[in-house]
C-alpha positions in Angstrom: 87.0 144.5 64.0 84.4 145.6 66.5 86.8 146.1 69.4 88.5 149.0 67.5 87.3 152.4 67.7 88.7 154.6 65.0 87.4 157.7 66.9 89.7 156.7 69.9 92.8 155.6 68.3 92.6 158.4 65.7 93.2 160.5 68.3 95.5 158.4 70.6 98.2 157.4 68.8 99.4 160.5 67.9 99.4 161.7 71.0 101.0 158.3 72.1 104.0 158.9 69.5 104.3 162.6 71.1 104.2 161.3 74.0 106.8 159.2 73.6 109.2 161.4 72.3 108.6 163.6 75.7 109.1 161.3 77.9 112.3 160.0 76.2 113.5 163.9 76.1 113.6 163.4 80.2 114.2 159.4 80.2 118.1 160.2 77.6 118.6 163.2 80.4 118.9 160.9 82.9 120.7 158.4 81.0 123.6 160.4 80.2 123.8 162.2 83.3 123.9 158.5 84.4 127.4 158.5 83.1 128.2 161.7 84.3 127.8 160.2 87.8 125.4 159.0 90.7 125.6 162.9 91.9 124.6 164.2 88.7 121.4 161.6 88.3 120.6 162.0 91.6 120.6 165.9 91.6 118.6 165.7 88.1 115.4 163.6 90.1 115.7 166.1 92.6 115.1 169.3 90.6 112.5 167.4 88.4 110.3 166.7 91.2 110.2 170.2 91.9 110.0 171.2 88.0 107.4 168.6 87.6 105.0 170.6 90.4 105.3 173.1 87.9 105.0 171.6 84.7 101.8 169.9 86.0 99.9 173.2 87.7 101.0 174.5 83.7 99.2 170.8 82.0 96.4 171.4 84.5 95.6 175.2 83.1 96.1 173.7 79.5 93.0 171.3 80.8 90.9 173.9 81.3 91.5 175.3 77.9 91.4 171.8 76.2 88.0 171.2 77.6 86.0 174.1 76.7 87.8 174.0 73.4 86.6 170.6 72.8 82.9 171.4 73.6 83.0 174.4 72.2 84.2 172.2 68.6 81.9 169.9 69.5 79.0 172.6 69.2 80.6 173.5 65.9 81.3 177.2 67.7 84.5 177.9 66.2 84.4 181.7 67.0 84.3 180.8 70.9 86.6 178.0 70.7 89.4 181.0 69.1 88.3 183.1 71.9 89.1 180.5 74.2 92.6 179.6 73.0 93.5 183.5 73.2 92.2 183.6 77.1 93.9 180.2 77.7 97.3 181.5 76.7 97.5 184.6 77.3 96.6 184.7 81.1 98.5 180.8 81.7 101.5 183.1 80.4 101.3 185.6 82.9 100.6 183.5 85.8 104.0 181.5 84.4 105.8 184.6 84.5 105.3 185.7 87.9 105.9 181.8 89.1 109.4 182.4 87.1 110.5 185.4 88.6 109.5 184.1 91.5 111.4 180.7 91.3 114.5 182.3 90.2 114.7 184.9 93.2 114.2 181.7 95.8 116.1 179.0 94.2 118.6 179.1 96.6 116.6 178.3 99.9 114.3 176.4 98.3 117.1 173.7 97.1 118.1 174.3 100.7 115.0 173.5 102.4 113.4 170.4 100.4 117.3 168.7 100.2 119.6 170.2 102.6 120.6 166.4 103.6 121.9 165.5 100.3 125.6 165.4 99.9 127.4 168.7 98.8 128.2 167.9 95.5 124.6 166.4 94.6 123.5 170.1 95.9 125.6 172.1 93.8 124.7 170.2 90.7 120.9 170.4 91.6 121.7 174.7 91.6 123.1 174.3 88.3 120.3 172.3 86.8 117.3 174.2 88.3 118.6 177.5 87.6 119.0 176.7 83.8 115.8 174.9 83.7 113.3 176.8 85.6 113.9 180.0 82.6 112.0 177.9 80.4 108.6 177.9 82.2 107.2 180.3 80.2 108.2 178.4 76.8 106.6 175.0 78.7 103.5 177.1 79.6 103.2 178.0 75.9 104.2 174.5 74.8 101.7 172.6 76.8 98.4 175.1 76.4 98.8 175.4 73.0 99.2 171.5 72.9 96.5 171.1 74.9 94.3 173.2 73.1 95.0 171.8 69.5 94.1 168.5 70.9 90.7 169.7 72.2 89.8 171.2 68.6 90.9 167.6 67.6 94.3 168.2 66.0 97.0 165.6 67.6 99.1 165.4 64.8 101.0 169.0 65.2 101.7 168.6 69.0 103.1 164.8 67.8 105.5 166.3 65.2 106.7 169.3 67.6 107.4 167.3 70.5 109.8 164.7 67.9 111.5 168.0 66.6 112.2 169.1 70.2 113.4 165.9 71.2 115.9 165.4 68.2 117.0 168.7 69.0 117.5 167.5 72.6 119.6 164.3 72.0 121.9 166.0 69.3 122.9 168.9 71.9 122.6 167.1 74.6 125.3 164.7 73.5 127.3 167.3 72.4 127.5 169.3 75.7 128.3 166.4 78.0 130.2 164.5 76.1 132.1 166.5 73.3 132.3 170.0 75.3 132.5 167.8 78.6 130.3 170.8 80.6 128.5 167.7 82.4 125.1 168.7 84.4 125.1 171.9 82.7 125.2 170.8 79.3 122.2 168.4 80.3 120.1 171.0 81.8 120.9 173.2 78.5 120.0 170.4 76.0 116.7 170.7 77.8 116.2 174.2 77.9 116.9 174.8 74.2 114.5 171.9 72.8 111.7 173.5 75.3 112.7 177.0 73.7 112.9 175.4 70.4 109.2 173.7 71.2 107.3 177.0 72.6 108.4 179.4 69.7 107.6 176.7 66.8 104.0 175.7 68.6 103.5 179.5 68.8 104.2 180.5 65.3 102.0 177.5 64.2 98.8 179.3 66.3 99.7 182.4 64.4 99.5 181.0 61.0 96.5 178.7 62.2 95.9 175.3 61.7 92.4 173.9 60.2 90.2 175.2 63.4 92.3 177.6 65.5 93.8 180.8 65.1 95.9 183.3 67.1 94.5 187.2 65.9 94.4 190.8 66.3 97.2 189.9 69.6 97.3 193.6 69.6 94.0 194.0 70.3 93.7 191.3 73.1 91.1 191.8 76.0 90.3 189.9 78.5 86.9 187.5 78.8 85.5 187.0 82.4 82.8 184.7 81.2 85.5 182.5 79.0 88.2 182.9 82.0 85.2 181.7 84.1 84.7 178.6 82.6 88.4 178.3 81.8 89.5 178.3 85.5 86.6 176.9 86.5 88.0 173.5 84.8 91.3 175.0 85.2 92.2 175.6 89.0 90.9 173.1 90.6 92.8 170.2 88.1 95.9 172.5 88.8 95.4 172.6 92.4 94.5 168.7 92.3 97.9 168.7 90.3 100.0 170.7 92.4 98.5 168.5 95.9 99.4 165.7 94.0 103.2 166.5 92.7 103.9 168.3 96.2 102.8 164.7 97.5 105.5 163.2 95.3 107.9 166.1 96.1 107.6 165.1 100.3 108.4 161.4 99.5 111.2 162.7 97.2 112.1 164.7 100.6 112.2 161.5 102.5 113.7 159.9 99.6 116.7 162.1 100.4 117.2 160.5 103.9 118.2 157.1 102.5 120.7 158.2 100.9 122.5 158.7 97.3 121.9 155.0 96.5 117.8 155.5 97.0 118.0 158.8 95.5 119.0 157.3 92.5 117.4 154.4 92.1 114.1 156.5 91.9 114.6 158.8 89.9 116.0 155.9 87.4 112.7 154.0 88.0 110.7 156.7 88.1 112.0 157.3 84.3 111.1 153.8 83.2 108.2 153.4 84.7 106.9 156.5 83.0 108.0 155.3 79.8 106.5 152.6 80.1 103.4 154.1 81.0 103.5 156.0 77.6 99.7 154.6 76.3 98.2 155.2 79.6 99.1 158.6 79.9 98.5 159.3 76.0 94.8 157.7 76.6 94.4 160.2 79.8 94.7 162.8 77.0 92.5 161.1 74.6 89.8 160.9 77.4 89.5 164.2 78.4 89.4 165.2 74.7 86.6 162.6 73.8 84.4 163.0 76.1 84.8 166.9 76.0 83.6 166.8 72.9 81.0 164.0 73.3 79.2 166.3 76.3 79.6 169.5 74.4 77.3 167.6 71.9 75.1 166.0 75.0 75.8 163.3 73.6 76.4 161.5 77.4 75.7 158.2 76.5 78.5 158.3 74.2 80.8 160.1 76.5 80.5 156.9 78.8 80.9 154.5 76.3 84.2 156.1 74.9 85.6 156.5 78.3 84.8 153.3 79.6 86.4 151.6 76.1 89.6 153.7 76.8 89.9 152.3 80.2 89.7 148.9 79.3 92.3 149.1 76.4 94.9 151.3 78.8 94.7 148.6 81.1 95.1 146.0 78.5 98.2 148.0 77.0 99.3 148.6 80.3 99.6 144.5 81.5 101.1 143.7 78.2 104.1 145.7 78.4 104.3 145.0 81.9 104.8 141.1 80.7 107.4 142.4 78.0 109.3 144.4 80.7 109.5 142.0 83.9 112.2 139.7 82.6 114.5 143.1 80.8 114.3 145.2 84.1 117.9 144.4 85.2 119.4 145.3 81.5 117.3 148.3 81.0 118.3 150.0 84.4 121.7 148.8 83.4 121.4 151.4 80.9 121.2 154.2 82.8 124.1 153.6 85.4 127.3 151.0 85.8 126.2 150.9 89.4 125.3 147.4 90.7 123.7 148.6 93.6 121.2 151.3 91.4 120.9 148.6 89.4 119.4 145.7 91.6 116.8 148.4 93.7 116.2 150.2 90.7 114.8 146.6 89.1 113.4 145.5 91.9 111.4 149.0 92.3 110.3 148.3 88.8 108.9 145.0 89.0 106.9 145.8 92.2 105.4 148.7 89.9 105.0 146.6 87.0 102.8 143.4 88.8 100.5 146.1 89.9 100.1 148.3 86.9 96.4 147.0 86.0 95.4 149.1 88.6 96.4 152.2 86.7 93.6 152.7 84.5 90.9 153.3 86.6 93.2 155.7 88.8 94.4 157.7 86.1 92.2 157.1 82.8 88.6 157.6 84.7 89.5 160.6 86.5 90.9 162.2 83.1 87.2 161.6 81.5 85.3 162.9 84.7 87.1 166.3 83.5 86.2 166.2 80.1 82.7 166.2 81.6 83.5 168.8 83.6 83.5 166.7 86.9 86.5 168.6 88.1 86.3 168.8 92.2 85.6 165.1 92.6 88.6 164.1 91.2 90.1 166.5 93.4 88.6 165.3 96.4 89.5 161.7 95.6 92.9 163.1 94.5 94.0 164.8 97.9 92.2 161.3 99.7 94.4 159.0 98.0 97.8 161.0 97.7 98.2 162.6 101.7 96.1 160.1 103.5 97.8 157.1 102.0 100.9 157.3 99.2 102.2 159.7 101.5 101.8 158.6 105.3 101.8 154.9 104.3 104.9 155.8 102.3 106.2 156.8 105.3 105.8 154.2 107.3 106.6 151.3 105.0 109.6 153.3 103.9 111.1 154.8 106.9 109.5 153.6 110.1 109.5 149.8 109.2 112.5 150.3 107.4 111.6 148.9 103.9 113.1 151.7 102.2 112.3 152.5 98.9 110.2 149.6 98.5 108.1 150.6 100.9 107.8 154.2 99.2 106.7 152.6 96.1 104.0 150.6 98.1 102.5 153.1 99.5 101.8 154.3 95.9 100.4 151.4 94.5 98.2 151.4 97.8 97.1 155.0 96.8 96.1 153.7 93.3 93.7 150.8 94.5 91.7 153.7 97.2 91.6 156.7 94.5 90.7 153.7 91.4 88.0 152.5 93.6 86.5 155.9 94.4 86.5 156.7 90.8 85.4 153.6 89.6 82.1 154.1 92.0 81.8 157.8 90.3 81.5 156.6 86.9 79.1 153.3 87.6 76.5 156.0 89.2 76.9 158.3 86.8 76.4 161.3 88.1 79.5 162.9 86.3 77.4 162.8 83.1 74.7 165.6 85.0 77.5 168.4 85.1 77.4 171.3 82.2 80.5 173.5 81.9 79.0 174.8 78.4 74.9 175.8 78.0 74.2 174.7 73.9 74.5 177.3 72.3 74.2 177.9 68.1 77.0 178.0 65.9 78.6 181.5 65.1 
């Protein structure tokens, strides 16, 4: 069967498993604090849109390290691609540290500042949750570069295996501290934190013993590589600061969010958990892109790079539309899941179909943009990024959502309106090709 690439899905479906399994770590969070009450759901959305700033400046990082890994493998130059995993983890875990200390000293005001309207109780949940949550940066950091870094050397299958292992771990205490030991948003936010500690130390000690390409050695004798850092962060910062523009986008309408109320406070952070589990294969062929064609251009192989990226375009948006047509008619049992609430229920559904009807548009928002920065194409995509997220998800978010009154709604059009500008821009990138002219690593022989 011709329309099956056995380069593409052995890569993605790995990842797609792992990826479920993450996403369902968050997604069974939610659900029980569901249960808990609206307060403790509510809070739990909160704090994740300010952890998820951080856990995507961290994924951004593991980029630049999954990159040059990947051309460097595709080279065959093993001895760099080691060198590179060292420099990616080693400085991603210093800059996590100093974000930690940092986070815990100004926890307080910050909670205060972003969602000071939100009703008491919802506040002093959200201090409980981000205090436990935000110790476990470092372990994410860890987590997430070394993941990334296996998958640019081409090994998916030990990041798949981890991330099922953390979230077994998850569900089993999670259960147990909610509803056996009755500790409520504290026992979710420490079911969470032990599965990520659980996840970092395991990944780690896999590095250390080495899997078929990479290797973690002579730690003691570590020393840092300006040329390797160079290219690092030069793929690196700006798809962290493309990442941190474009959670702190998400993080302002999450502000706004707060205005309408516990109801709408809800409701999206309910959707927002579906509709990211049901995006599992998009986001697992993001991975896959970058991968691919990072290895593809480390070769100079460009004509294959745009082949492969263009066939994982077309078969995200084809996985996308099909779930989307399985989903539609379940949306009002499936957020019935999550909370008894009638009210959650019918915005949180309604939120979700709106999403759902304009999914095709994903792809080429998401899935291109990942494959520009395989190639290396990194400050495009943040150009395009910062275009489609504060000129239009967030203003006309805005004024759908609170100056025409639409609510929530209206939030979630703004969105889908930043997905057709940013999906357009990138889908003019790739037809011109230019993408395929950038060089993060000079061909070099074998050592």
């Amino acid at each position: 069967m011709k329309w099956i690439r056995k380069d593409v899905f052995n890569l993605a479906i790995p990842i797609m498993t792992e990826q479920l399994f993450v996403i369902s770590l968050g997604m069974i969070n939610t659900m029980m604090a569901g249960h808990i009450g609206k307060e403790a759901v509510s809070a739990i959305g909160m704090v994740d849109s300010v952890n998820n700033i951080f856990i995507a400046f961290f994924s951004a990082l593991a980029i630049g390290g999954m990159v040059v890994v990947a051309q460097f493998v595709g080279q065959g130059n093993i001895k760099k691609a080691n060198a590179t995993m060292q420099q990616a983890l080693f400085s991603g875990l210093i800059i996590t540290v100093i974000i930690t200390i940092l986070m815990f000293l100004f926890q307080g005001p910050l909670i205060g500042m972003l969602f000071g309207n939100a009703e008491q109780l919802v506040i002093s949940n959200a201090h409980t949750y981000l205090g436990i949550t935000l110790l476990t940066y470092p372990l994410i950091t860890i987590d997430l570069i070394a993941n990334g870094l296996l998958r640019g050397a081409g090994d998916t299958k030990t990041p798949m295996k981890i991330s099922i292992f953390m979230n077994v771990i998850n569900v089993c205490l999670t259960y147990t501290f909610i509803n056996i030991m009755h500790l409520g948003i504290m026992g979710a936010a420490l079911g969470i934190a032990v599965a990520r500690i659980s996840g970092g130390i395991i990944i780690l000690t896999v590095l250390i013993r080495g899997s078929k390409i990479l290797k973690l050695t002579k730690i003691k004798k570590f020393k840092f590589d300006k040329s390797l850092l160079k290219l690092i962060f030069g793929i690196g910062v700006p798809a962290s600061v493309e990442s941190l523009l474009f959670t702190g986008g998400k993080l302002i309408t999450q502000i706004y969010i707060v205005d309408m109320g516990t109801i709408a406070i809800a409701s999206n952070a309910i959707a927002g958990s579906v509709a990211t589990m049901l995006n599992v294969p998009g986001n697992s062929l993001c991975i896959a892109a970058t991968a691919l064609v990072g290895r593809h251009m480390g070769r100079g192989e460009s004509r294959e790079a745009e082949s492969a990226l263009s066939y994982i375009t077309k078969l995200s948006t084809i996985a996308l539309i099909a779930i989307a047509l399985i989903f539609i008619p379940f949306s009002q049992w499936i957020t019935s899941l999550f909370t008894t609430n009638q009210e959650i229920i019918h915005l949180a559904s309604i939120v979700l179909i709106v999403n759902s009807a304009c999914i095709p548009l994903w792809s080429i928002s998401f899935v291109l943009p990942a494959g520009l920065k395989g190639a290396g194409d990194v400050k495009y995509t943040l150009i395009t990024s910062i275009i489609g997220m504060w000129l239009f998800r967030i203003t006309l978010g805005y004024l759908l959502g609170i100056v025409l009154n639409f609510g929530l709604i209206g939030v979630w059009m703004g969105m889908i309106v930043d997905w057709v500008v940013r999906g357009s821009l990138y889908l003019i990138r790739f037809k011109k090709g230019k993408w395929k002219q950038k060089t993060v690593i000079k061909m070099t022989t074998s050592s």
